[in-house]
C-alpha positions as CSV (number, residue, x, y, z in Angstrom):
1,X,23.1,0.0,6.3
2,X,19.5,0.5,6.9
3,X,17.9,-3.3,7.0
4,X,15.4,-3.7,8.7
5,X,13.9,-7.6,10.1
6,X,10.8,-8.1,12.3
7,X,11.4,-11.8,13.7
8,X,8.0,-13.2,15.2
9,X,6.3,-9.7,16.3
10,X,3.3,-10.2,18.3
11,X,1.4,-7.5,20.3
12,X,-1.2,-7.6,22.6
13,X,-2.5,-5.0,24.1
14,X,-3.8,-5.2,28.4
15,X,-7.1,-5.5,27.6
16,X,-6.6,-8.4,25.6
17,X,-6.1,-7.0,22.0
18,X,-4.6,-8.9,19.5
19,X,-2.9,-6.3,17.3
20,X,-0.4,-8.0,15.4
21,X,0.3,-11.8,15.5
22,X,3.7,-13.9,14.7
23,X,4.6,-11.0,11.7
24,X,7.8,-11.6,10.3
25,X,9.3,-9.8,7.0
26,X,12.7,-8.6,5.9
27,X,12.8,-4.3,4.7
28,X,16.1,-4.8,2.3
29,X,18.6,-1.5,2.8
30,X,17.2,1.2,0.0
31,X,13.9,-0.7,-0.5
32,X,10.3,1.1,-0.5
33,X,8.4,-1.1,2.0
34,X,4.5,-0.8,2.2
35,X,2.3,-1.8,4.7
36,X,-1.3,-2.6,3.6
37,X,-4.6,-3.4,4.9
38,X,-7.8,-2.2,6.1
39,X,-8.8,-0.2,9.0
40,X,-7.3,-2.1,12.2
41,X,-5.2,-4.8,10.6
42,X,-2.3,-3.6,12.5
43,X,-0.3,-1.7,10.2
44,X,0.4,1.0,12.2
45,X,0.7,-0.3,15.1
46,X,3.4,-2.1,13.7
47,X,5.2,0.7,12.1
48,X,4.8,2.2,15.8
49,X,6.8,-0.6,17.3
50,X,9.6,-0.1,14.8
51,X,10.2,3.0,15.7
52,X,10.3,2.4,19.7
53,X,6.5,3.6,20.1
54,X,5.4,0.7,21.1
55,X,6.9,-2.4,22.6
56,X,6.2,-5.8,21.4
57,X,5.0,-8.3,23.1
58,X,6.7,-11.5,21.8
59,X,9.1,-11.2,18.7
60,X,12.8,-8.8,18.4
61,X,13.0,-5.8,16.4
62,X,16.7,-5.7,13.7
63,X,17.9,-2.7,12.6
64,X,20.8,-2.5,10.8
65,X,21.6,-5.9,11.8
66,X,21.0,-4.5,15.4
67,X,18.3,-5.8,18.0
68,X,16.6,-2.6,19.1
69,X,13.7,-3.8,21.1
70,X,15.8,-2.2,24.5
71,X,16.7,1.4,22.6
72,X,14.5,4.3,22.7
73,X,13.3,5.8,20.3
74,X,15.8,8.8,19.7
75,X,18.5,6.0,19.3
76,X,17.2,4.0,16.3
77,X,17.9,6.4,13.8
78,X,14.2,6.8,12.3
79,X,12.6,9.7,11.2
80,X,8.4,9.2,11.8
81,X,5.9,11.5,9.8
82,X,1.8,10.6,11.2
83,X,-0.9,10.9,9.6
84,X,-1.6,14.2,11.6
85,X,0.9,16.6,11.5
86,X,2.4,17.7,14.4
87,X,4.4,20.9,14.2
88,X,6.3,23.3,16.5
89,X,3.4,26.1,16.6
90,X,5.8,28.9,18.0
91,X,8.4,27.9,15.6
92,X,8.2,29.2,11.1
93,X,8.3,26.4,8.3
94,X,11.2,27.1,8.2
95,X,13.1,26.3,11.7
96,X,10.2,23.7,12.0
97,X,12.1,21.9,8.8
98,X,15.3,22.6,10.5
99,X,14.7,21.3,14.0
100,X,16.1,17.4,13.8
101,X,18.8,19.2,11.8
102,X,19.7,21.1,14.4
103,X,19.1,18.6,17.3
104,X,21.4,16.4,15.8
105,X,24.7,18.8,16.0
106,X,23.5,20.6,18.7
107,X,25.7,18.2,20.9
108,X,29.3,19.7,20.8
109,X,27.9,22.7,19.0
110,X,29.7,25.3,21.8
111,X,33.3,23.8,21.7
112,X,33.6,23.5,17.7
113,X,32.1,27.3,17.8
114,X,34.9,28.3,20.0
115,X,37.3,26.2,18.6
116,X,36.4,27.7,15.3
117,X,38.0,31.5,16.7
118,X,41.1,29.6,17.0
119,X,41.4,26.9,13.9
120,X,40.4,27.9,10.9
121,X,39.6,24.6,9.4
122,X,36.7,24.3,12.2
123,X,35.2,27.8,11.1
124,X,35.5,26.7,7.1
125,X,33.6,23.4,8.4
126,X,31.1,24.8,10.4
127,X,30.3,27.6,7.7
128,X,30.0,24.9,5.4
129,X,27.4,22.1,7.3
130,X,25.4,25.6,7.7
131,X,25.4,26.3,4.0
132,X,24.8,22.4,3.1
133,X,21.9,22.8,5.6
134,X,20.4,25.6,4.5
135,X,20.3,24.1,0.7
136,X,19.0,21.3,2.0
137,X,16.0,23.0,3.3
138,X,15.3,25.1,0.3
139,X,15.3,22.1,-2.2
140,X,13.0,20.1,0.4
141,X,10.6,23.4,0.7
142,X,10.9,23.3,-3.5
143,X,9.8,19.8,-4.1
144,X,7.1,19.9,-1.4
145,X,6.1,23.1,-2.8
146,X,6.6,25.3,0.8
147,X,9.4,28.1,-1.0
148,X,6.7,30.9,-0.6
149,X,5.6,30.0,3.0
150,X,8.5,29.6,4.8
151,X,8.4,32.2,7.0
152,X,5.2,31.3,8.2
153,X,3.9,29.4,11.2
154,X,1.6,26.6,11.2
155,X,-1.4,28.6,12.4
156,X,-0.8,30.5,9.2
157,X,-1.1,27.3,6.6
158,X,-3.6,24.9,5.5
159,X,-4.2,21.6,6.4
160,X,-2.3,20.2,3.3
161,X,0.7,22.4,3.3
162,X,1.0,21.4,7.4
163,X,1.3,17.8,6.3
164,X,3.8,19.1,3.9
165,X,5.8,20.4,6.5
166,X,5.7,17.5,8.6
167,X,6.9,15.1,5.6
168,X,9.4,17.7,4.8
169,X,11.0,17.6,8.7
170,X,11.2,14.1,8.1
171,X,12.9,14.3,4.7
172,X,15.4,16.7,5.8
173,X,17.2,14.9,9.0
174,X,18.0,11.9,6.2
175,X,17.8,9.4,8.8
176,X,18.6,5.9,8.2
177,X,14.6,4.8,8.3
178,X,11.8,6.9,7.2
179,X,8.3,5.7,8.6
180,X,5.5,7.2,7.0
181,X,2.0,6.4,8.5
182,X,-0.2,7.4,5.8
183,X,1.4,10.9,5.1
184,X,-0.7,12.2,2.1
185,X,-4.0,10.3,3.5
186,X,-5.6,14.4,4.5
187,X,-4.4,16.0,0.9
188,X,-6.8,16.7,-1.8
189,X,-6.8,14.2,-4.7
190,X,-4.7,16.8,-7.1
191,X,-2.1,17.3,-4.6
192,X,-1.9,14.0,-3.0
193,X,-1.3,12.5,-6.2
194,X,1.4,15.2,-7.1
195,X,3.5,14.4,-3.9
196,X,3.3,10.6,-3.8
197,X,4.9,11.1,-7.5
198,X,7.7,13.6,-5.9
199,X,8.0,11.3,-2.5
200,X,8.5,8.4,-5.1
201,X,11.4,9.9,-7.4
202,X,12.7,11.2,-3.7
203,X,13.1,8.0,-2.6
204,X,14.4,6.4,-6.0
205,X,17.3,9.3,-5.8
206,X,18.1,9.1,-2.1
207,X,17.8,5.3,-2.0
208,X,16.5,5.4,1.4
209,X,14.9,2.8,3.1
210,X,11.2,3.6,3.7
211,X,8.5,1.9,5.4
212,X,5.2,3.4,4.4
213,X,1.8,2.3,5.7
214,X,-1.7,3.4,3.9
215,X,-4.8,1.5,3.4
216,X,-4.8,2.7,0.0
217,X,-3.7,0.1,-2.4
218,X,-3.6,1.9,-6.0
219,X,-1.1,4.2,-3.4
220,X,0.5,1.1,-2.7
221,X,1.0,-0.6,-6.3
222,X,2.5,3.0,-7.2
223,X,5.2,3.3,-4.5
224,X,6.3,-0.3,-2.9
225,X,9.2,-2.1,-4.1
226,X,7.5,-4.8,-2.5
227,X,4.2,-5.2,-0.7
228,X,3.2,-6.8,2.8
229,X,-0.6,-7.0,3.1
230,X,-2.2,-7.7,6.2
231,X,-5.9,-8.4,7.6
232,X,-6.5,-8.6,11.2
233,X,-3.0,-8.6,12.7
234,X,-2.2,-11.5,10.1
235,X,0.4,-11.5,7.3
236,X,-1.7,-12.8,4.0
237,X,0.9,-12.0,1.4
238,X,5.1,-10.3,1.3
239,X,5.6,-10.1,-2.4
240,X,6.1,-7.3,-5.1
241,X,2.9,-5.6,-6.4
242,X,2.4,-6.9,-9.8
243,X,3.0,-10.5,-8.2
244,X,0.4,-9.5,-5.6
245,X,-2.2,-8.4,-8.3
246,X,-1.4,-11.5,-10.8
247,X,-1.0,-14.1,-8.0
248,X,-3.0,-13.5,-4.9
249,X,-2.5,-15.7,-2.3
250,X,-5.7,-15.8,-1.0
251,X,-9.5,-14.2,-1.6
252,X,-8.2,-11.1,1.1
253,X,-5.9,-10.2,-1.0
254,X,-7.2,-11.0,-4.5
255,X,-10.0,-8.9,-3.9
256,X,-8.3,-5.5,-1.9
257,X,-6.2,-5.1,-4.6
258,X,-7.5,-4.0,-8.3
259,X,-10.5,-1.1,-8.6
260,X,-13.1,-2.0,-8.9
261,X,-12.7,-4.6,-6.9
262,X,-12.5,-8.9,-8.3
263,X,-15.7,-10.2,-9.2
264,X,-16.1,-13.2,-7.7
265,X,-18.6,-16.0,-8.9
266,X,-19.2,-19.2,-6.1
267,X,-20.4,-22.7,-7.1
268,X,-19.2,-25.9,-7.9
269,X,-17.3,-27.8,-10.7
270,X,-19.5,-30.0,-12.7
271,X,-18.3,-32.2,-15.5
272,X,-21.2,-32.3,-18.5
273,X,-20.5,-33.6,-21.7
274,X,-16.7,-33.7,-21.3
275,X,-16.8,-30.2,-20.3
276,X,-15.5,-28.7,-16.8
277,X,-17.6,-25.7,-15.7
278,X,-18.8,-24.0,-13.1
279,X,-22.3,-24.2,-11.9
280,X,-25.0,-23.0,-9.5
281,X,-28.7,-23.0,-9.5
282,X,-29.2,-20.3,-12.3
283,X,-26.0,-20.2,-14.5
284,X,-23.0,-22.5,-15.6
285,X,-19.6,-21.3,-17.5
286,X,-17.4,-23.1,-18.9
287,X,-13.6,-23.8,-17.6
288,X,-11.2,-22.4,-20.2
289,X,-9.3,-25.4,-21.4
290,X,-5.8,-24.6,-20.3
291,X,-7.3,-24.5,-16.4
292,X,-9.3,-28.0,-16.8
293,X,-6.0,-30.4,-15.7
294,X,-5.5,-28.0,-12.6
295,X,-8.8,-27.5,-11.7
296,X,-10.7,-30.9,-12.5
297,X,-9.1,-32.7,-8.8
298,X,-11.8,-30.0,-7.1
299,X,-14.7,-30.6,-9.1
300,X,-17.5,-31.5,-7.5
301,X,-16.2,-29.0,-4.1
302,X,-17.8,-25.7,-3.3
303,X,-15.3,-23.0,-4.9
304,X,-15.0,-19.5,-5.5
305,X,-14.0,-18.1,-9.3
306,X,-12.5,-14.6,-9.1
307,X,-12.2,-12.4,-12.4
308,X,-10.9,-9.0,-12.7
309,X,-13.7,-6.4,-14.4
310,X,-11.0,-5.9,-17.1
311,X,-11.7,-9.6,-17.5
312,X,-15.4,-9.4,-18.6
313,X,-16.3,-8.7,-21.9
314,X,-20.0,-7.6,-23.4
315,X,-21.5,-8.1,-26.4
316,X,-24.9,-7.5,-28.2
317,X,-27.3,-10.4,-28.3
318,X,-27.1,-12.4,-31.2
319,X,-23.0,-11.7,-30.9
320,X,-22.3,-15.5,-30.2
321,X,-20.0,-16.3,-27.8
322,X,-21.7,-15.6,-24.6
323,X,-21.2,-17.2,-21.2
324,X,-24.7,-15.5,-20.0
325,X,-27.0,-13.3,-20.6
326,X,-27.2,-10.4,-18.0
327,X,-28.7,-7.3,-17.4
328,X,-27.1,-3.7,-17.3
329,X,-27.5,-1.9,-14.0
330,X,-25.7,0.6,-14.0
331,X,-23.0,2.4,-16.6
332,X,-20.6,4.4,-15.3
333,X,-18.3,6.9,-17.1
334,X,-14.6,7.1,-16.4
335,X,-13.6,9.3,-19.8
336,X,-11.3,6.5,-21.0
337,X,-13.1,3.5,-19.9
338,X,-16.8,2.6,-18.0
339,X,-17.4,0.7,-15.6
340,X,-20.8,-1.7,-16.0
341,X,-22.7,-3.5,-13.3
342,X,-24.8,-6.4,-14.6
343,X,-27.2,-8.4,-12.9
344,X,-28.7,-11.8,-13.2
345,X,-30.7,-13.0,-10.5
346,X,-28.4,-13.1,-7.3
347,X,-25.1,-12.8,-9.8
348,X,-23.3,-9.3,-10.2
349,X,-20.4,-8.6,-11.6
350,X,-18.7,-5.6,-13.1
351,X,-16.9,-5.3,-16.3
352,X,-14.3,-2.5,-17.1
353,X,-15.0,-1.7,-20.8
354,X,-12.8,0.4,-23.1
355,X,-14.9,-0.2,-26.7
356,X,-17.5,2.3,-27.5
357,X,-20.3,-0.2,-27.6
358,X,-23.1,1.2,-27.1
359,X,-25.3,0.1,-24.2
360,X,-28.2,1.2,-22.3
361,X,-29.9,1.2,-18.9
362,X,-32.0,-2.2,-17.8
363,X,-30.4,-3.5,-21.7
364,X,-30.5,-7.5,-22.1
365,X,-26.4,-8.2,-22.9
366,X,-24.6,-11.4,-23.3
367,X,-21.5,-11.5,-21.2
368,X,-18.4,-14.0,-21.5
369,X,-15.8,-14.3,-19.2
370,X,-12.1,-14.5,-19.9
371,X,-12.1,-17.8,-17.7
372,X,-8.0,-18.1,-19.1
373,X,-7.3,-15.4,-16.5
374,X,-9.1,-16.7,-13.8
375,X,-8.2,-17.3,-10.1
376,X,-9.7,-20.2,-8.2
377,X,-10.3,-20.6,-4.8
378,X,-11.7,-22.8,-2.1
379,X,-14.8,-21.9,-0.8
380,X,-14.1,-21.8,3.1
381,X,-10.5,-20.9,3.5
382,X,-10.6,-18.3,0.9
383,X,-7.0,-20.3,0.0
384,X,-5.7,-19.8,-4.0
385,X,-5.9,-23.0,-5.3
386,X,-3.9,-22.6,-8.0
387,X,-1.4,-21.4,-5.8
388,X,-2.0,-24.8,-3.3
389,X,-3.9,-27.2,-2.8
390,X,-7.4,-27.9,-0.9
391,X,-7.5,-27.7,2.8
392,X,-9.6,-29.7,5.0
């Protein structure tokens, strides 16, 4: 079994560093774990200390139901692949895929081979780990697409195909952990794209227990069984990705995740006519009913509205319906869909569109807002209020 639990994990590094603070979170045996977050959030670094890189400060490290905070690294049964690759230059593809292979039964290796002149079970079972090797390595080189370059050596291949290699060492030793620090982050779009689909259906085949750390997050909605975002050393949200991108826990997270990014819309709640909405200086738009009862014990608070660009609608003027009238910035082309900046005053917002409405440059629109599928949150914490209630 191959679970994996971080209990309080704090490092700080000796010049006063704060790296990763108090993180705790459970990697179920067989379960795709990602690691999420910007540049410096500590997401490697915690990967790092899993595998007996680094050592924690505060906080013990379970694997396999095992505390491993006093075993090196070559005793924890993990199999790292960095975001550089680093390959055996004197050695081809093909030994470089076969090296933790080899390392592992190297031990013992002398008395089986002599025992094997004697016994001929030993022989028949040392021919045949050699065979199941060997097949091992040509299906990893397949999927990785590395059959034609095998006998090569690293000087000899691009940068790509040396990542390749590296995530294909890892893949072959079938460890009990794979840790992947942001693998396919130096492959072109094509390729990175193809191999995050192969890594994925790897994965779902072997079962293996896989913590993987990007900074991506469409990479992470693709691949995690279940997502652990962080910002600054800090756990925001553990949850899977479609809960993460429905319910945020927070502005962080709400607006990492989702491209283009959440609009978000700050201002108060003001009650006019019997109507909830909210209001600044220059605009006011109205609170879909089925939010009012949730919403209405912060009105009168500064808040934050959040609404995905699929979440934005535009219309002609004259259409009826409209929230505000806005001005197109910019129209950008996706093939399938465009993506429209509009403008009023200090308000911008993007909406995704899929009709083939018609719209032009610096173009007066009206704009409505699907307010139903709104998120609100408080304007200093950053804390989902429909999610809890109002701090401070």
């Amino acid at each position: 079994m191959a679970e994996i639990a971080l209990r309080d994990i704090t490092k700080i590094y000796p010049n006063g560093t704060l790296a990763v603070r108090n993180l705790t979170a459970e990697v179920k045996d067989g379960e795709f774990f990602v690691l999420v977050g910007p540049s410096g959030c500590g997401k490697t670094t915690t990967l790092r200390m899993i595998a007996g890189l680094e050592e924690p400060t505060r906080g013990t490290i379970f694997i396999g139901g095992r505390a491993v905070n006093a075993l090196p690294a070559r005793e924890r049964d993990v199999a790292m692949v960095f975001q550089k690759s680093t390959l055996y230059p004197h050695l081809t593809v093909r030994r470089n895929l076969a090296f933790g292979l080899m390392m592992r039964r190297r031990q013992g290796t002398a008395w089986r081979r002599l025992l094997s002149w004697l016994i001929p079970n030993v022989r028949s079972q040392l021919q045949a780990e050699e065979q199941g090797e060997t097949q091992q390595i040509a299906h990893t080189a397949r999927i990785l697409g590395l059959t034609d370059v095998l006998e090569r050596r690293p000087a000899e291949l691009s940068g790509g195909q040396q990542q390749r290699v590296a995530l294909g060492r890892a893949l072959v030793r079938r460890p009990g952990v794979f840790l992947l620090d942001e693998p396919l982050s130096h492959l072109d779009g094509r390729l990175r794209s193809e191999l995050r689909h192969e890594l994925h259906l790897l994965q779902r085949r072997l079962r293996a227990t896989m913590i993987y750390v990007t900074h991506d997050q469409a990479e992470a909605m693709t691949l995690a069984d279940r997502i652990v975002v962080l910002n600054e050393g800090v756990v925001q949200q553990v949850d899977e990705p479609l809960a993460i991108y429905e319910r945020p826990e927070n502005r962080f997270v709400a607006g990492f995740f989702g491209w283009p990014a959440m609009n978000f819309l700050e201002g108060k709640l003001t009650q006019a006519d019997g109507r909830l909405s909210l209001s600044n200086e220059d605009w006011s738009v109205r609170v879909a009913p089925g939010k009012v009862v949730g919403w209405t014990p912060y009105e009168g608070l500064p808040v934050t509205v959040g609404l995905r660009p699929e979440h934005v609608g535009v219309s002609d003027p004259g259409q009826g319906g409209a929230a505000l009238v806005m001005e197109v910035a910019l129209i950008e082309f996706l093939g399938h869909a465009r993506l429209v900046t509009l403008e009023r005053g200090g308000l911008r917002v993007t909406a995704r569109l899929v009709d083939r409405c018609l719209l032009k440059h610096k173009q007066m629109v009206e704009v409505f807002f699907h307010m139903e599928c709104a998120h609100l949150f408080d304007g200093s914490t950053g804390v989902n209020l429909d999610k809890g209630r109002l701090t401070g």
